[in-house]
KELOTOR-567149 format. One line per 4 residues: number of its first residue (from 0); their letters; for each residue x, y, z of N, C-alpha, C. Coordinates in steps of 0.05 Angstrom, whole numbers, plus 32768, in hexadecimal, padded with zeros to 4 digits. Example, Ala and Ser with C-alpha at 12.3 -4.5 7.8 and 13.67 -1.06 7.14 Angstrom:
REM residues 2
0	AS	8108/7F8E/809C/80F6/7FA6/809C/8108/7FBE/809C  8101/7FD3/808E/8111/7FEB/808F/8102/8001/809D
//
This chain:
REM residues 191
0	XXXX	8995/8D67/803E/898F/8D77/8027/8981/8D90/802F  898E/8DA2/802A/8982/8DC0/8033/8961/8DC8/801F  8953/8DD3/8027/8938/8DD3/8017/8936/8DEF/8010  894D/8E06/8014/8943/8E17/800D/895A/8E1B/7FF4
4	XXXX	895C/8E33/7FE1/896B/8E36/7FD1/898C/8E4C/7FD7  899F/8E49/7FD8/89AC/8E6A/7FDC/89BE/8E68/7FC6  89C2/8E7D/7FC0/89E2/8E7A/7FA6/89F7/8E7C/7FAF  8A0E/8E6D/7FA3/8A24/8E67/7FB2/8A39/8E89/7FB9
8	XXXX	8A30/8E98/7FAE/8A3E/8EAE/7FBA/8A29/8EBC/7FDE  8A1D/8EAE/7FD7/8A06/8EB6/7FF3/8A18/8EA9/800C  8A1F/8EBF/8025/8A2D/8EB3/8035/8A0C/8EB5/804D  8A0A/8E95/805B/89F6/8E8B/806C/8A0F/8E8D/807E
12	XXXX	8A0B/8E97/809A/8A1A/8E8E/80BA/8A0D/8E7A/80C4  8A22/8E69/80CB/8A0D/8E5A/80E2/89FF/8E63/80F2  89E7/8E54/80FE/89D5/8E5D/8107/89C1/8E68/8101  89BB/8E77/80EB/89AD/8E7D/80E1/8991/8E6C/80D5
16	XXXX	897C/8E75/80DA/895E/8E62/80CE/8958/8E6D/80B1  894D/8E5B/8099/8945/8E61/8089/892F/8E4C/8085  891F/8E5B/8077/88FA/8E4B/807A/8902/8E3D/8057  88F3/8E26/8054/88EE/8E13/803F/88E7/8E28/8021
20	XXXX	88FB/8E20/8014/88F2/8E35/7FF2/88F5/8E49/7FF1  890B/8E4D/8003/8911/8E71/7FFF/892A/8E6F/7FF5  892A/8E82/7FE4/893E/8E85/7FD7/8952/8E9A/7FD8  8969/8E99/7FDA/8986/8EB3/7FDE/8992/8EB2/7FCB
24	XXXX	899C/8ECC/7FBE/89A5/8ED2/7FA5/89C0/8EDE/7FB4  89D3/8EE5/7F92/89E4/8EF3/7F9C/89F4/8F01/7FAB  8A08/8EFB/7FB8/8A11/8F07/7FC9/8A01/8F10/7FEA  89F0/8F07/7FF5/89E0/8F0F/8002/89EF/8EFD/801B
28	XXXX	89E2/8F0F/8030/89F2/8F01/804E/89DF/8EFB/8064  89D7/8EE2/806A/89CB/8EE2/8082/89E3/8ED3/8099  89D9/8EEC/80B4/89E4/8EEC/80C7/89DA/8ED7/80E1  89EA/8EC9/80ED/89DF/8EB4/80FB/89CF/8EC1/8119
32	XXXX	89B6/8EAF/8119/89A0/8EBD/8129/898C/8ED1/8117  898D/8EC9/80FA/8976/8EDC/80E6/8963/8EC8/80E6  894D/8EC8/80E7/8934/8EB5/80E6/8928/8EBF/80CD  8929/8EAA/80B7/891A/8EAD/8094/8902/8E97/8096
36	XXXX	88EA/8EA1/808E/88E0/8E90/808B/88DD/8E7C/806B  88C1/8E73/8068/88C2/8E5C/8052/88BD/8E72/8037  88BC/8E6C/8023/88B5/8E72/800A/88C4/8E98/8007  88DA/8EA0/800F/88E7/8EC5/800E/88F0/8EBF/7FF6
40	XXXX	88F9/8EDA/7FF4/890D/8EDE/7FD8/891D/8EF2/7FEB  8938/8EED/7FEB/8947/8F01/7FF2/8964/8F04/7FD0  895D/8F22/7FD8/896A/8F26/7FBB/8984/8F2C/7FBB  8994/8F33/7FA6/89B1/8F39/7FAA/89BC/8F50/7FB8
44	XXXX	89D6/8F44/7FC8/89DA/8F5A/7FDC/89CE/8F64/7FEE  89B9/8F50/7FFC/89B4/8F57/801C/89BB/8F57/802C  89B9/8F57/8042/89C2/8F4C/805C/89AD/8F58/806C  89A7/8F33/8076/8997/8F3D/808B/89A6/8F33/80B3
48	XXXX	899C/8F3E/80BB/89B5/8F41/80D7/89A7/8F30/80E4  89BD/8F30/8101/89B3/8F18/8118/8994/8F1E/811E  898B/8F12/812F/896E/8F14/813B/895F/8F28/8127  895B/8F21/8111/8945/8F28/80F8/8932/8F15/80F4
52	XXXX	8921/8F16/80F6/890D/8F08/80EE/88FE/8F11/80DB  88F9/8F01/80C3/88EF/8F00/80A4/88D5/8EE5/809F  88BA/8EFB/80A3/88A8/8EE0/80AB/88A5/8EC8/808C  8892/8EC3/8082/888A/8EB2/8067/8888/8EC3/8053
56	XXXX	8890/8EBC/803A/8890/8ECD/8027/8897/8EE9/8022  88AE/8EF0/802E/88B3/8F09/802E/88C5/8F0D/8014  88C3/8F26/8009/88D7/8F2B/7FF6/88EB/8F44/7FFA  8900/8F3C/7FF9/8913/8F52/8006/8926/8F51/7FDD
60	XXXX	8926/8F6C/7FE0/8930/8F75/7FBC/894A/8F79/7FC1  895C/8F7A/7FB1/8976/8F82/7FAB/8978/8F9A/7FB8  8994/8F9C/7FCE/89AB/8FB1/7FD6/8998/8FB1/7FF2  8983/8FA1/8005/8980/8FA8/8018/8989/8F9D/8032
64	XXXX	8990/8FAE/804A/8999/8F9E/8064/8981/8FA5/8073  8983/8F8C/807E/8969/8F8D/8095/897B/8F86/80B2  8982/8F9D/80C1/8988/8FA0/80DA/897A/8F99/80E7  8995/8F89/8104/8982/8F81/811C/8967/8F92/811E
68	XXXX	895A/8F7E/8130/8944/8F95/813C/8928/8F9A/8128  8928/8F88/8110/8914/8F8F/80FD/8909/8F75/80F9  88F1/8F7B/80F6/88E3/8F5D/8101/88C9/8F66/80DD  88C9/8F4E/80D4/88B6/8F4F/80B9/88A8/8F37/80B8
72	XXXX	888C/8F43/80C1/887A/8F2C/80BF/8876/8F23/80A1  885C/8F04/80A3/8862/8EFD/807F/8850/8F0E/806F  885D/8F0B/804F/8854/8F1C/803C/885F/8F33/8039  8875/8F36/8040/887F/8F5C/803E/8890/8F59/802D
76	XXXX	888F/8F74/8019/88A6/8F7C/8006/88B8/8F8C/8010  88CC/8F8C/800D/88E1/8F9B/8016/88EC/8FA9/7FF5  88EB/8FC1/7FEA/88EC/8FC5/7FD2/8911/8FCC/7FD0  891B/8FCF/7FB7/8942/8FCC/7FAD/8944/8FE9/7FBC
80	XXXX	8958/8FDE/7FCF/8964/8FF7/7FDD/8959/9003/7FF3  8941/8FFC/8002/8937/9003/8016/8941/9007/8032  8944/9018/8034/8954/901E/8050/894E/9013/806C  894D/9001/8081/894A/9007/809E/895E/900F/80B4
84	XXXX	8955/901A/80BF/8969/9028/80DA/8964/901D/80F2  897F/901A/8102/8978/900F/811F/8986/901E/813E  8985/9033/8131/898F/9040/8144/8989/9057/813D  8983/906A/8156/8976/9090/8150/8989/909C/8149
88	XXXX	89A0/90A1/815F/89B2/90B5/815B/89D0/90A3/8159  89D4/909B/813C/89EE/908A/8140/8A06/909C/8139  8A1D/9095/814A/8A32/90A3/8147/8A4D/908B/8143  8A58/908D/8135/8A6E/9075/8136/8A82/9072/8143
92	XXXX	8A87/9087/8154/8A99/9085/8170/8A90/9077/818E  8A70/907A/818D/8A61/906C/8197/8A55/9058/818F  8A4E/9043/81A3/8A4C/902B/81A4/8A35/902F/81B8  8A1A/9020/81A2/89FE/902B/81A2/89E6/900E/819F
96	XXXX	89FA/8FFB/81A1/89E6/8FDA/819B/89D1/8FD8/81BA  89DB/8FDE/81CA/89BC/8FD9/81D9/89AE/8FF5/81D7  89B3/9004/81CA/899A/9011/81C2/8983/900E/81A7  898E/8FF8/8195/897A/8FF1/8182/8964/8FF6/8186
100	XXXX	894C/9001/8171/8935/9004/8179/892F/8FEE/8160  891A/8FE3/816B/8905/8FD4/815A/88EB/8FD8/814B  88EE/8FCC/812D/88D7/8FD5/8119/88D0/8FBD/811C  88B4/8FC1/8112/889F/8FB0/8109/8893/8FB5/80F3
104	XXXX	8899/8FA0/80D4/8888/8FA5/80C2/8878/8F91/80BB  8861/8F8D/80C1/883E/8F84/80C3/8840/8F75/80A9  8825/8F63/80A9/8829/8F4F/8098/8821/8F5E/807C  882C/8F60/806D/8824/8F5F/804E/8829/8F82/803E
108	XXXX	883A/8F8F/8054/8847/8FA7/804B/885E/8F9E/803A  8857/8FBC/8026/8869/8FCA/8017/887D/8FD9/801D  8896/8FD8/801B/88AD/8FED/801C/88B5/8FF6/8007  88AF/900D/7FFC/88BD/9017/7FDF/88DB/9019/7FCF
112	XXXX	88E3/9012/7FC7/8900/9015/7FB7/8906/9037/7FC9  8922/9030/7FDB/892F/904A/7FDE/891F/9054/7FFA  890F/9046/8004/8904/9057/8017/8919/9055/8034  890C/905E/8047/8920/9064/805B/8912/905F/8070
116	XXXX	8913/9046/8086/8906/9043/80A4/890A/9049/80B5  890D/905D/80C0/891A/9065/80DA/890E/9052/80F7  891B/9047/8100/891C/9030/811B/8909/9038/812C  88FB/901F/8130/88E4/902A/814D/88CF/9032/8148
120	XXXX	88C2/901F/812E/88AC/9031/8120/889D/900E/8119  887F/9013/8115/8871/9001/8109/8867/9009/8103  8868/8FEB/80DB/885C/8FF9/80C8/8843/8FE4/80C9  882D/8FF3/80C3/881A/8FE1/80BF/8815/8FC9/80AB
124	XXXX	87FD/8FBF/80AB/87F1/8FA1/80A0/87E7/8FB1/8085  87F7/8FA7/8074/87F2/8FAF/804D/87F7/8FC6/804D  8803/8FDA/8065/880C/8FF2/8051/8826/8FF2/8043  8822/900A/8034/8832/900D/801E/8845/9025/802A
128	XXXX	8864/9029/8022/8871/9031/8021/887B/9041/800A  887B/905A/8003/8885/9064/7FDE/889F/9060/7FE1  88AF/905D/7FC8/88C0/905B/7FC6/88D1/907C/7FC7  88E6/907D/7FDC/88F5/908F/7FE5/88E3/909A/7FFC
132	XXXX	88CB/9092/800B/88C4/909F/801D/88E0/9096/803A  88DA/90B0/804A/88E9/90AD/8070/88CF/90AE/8080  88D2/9093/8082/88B6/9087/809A/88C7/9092/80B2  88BC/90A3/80C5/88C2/90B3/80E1/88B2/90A8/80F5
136	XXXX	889D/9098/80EE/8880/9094/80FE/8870/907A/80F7  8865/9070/810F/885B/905A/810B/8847/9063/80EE  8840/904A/80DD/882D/904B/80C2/8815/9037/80C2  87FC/9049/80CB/87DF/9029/80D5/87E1/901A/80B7
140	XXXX	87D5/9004/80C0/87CC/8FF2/80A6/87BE/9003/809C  87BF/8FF5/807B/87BA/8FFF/805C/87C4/9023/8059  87D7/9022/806D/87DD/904C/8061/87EE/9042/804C  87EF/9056/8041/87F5/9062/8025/880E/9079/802C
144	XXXX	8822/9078/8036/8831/9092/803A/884B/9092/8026  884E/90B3/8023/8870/90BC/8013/8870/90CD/8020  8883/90CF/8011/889A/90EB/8017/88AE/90EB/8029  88B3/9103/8032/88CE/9108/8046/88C7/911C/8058
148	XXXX	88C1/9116/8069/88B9/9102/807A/889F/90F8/8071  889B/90DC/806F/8886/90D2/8067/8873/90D9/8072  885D/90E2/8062/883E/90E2/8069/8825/90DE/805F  881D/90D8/806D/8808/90BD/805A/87E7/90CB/804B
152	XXXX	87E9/90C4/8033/87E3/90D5/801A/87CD/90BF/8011  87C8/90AA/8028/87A4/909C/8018/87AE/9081/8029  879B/9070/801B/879C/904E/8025/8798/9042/8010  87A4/9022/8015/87A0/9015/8001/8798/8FF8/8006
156	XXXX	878A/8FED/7FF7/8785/8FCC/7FFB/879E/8FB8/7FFE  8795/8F9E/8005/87A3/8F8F/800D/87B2/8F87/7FE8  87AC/8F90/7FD2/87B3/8F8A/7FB3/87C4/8FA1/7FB2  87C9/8FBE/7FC6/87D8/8FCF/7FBA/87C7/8FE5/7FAF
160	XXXX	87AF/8FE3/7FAE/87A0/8FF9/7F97/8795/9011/7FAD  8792/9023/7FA1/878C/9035/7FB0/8773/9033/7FB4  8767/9038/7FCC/8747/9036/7FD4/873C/9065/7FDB  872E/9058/7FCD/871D/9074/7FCA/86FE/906B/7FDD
164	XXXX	86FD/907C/7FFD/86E7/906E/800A/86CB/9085/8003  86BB/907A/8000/869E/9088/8001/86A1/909F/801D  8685/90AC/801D/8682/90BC/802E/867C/90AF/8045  866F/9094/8046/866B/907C/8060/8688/906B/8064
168	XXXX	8698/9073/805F/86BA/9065/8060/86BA/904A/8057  86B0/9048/8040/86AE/902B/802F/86BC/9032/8017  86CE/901F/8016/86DC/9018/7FFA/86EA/9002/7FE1  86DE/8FFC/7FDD/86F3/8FDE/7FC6/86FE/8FE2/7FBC
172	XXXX	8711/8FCF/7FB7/8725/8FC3/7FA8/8726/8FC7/7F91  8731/8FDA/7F80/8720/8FD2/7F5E/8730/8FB1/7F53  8739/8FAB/7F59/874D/8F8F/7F5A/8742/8F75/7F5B  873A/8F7E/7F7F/8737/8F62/7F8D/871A/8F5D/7F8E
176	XXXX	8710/8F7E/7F8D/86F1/8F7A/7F9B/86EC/8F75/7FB2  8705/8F7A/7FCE/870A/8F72/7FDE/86FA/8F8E/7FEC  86F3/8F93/8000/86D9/8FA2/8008/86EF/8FB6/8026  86EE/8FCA/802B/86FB/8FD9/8042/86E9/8FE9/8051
180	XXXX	86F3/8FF6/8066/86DA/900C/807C/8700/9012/808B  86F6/9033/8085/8705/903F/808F/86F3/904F/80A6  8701/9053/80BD/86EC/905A/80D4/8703/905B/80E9  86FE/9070/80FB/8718/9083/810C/872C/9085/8104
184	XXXX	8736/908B/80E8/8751/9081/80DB/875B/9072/80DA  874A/9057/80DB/8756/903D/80D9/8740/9030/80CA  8753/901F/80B2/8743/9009/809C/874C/8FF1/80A9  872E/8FE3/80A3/8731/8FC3/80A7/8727/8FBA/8084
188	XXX	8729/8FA2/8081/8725/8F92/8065/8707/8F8B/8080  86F4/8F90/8072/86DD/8F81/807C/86D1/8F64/8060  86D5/8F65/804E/86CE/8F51/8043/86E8/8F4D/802D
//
């Protein structure tokens, strides 16, 4: 008895891992050698490719492919339609698979609806992604970036909210009450 859920238009390859209580909707394709972990939502019309790895609880939204080479620790959203790329300069006359470059998106990031990852980039731990931003560049934990080419426009807590830091780089949560210190351009959650 299989323990996770998929819908019968969901094509699984053999080989393929899927973690306990995750569930596959419509039309969605996992490729054999994709590693899912326990408790995902993968939504209609994905596909996620060989050697992908999808850590615990990840949510991947309707119309996205997650190309070799993209690795998502647990807790990440992947928002409807979010783009990743695995290759720099692809040409379709050329034949370009051992050049894949590899992303990393950190535990408990946001990807916005529509945004665009260009390959070879890590995103940090709880940041956020806007929807339609082109990430060009690695993104530290809790940034806040948009646009085209994305650039990062504040930080945010591990709840999503935007943190406003004092003049001593202290800021909370209005949410969680969850406590931050921003210091050399980099936030930690200290309490």
């Amino acid at each position: 008895m299989k323990e996770y859920f998929a819908h019968e238009t969901a094509v699984l390859d053999e080989g393929c891992q899927i973690g306990m209580n995750t569930k596959i909707w419509h039309f969605a394709h996992v490729m054999s050698g994709a590693v899912i972990g326990t408790h995902c939502v993968i939504g209609q019309n994905v596909m996620i490719a060989n050697r992908v790895t999808l850590g615990n609880n990840v949510k991947v939204q309707n119309n996205v492919s997650v190309y070799e080479g993209v690795i998502c620790e647990d807790d990440v959203f992947l928002g409807p339609s979010m783009v990743f790329t695995n290759v720099i300069n692809p040409r379709a006359f050329i034949e370009r698979k051992n050049e894949f470059r590899a992303t990393l998106v950190k535990r408990g990031a946001t990807i916005g609806a529509n945004a665009t990852i260009v390959c070879g980039h890590t995103i940090g731990c709880y940041a956020m992604i806007g929807a339609g931003a082109v990430v060009t560049h690695d993104v530290p934990d809790y940034a806040l970036v948009a646009g085209t080419p994305a650039r990062q426009i504040g930080w945010v807590s591990e709840y999503g909210c935007r943190l406003v830091f004092d003049e001593a780089g202290m800021a909370e949560c209005p949410e969680s009450g969850q406590k931050y210190q921003l210091q050399n351009h980099q936030v930690k959650r200290i309490m």
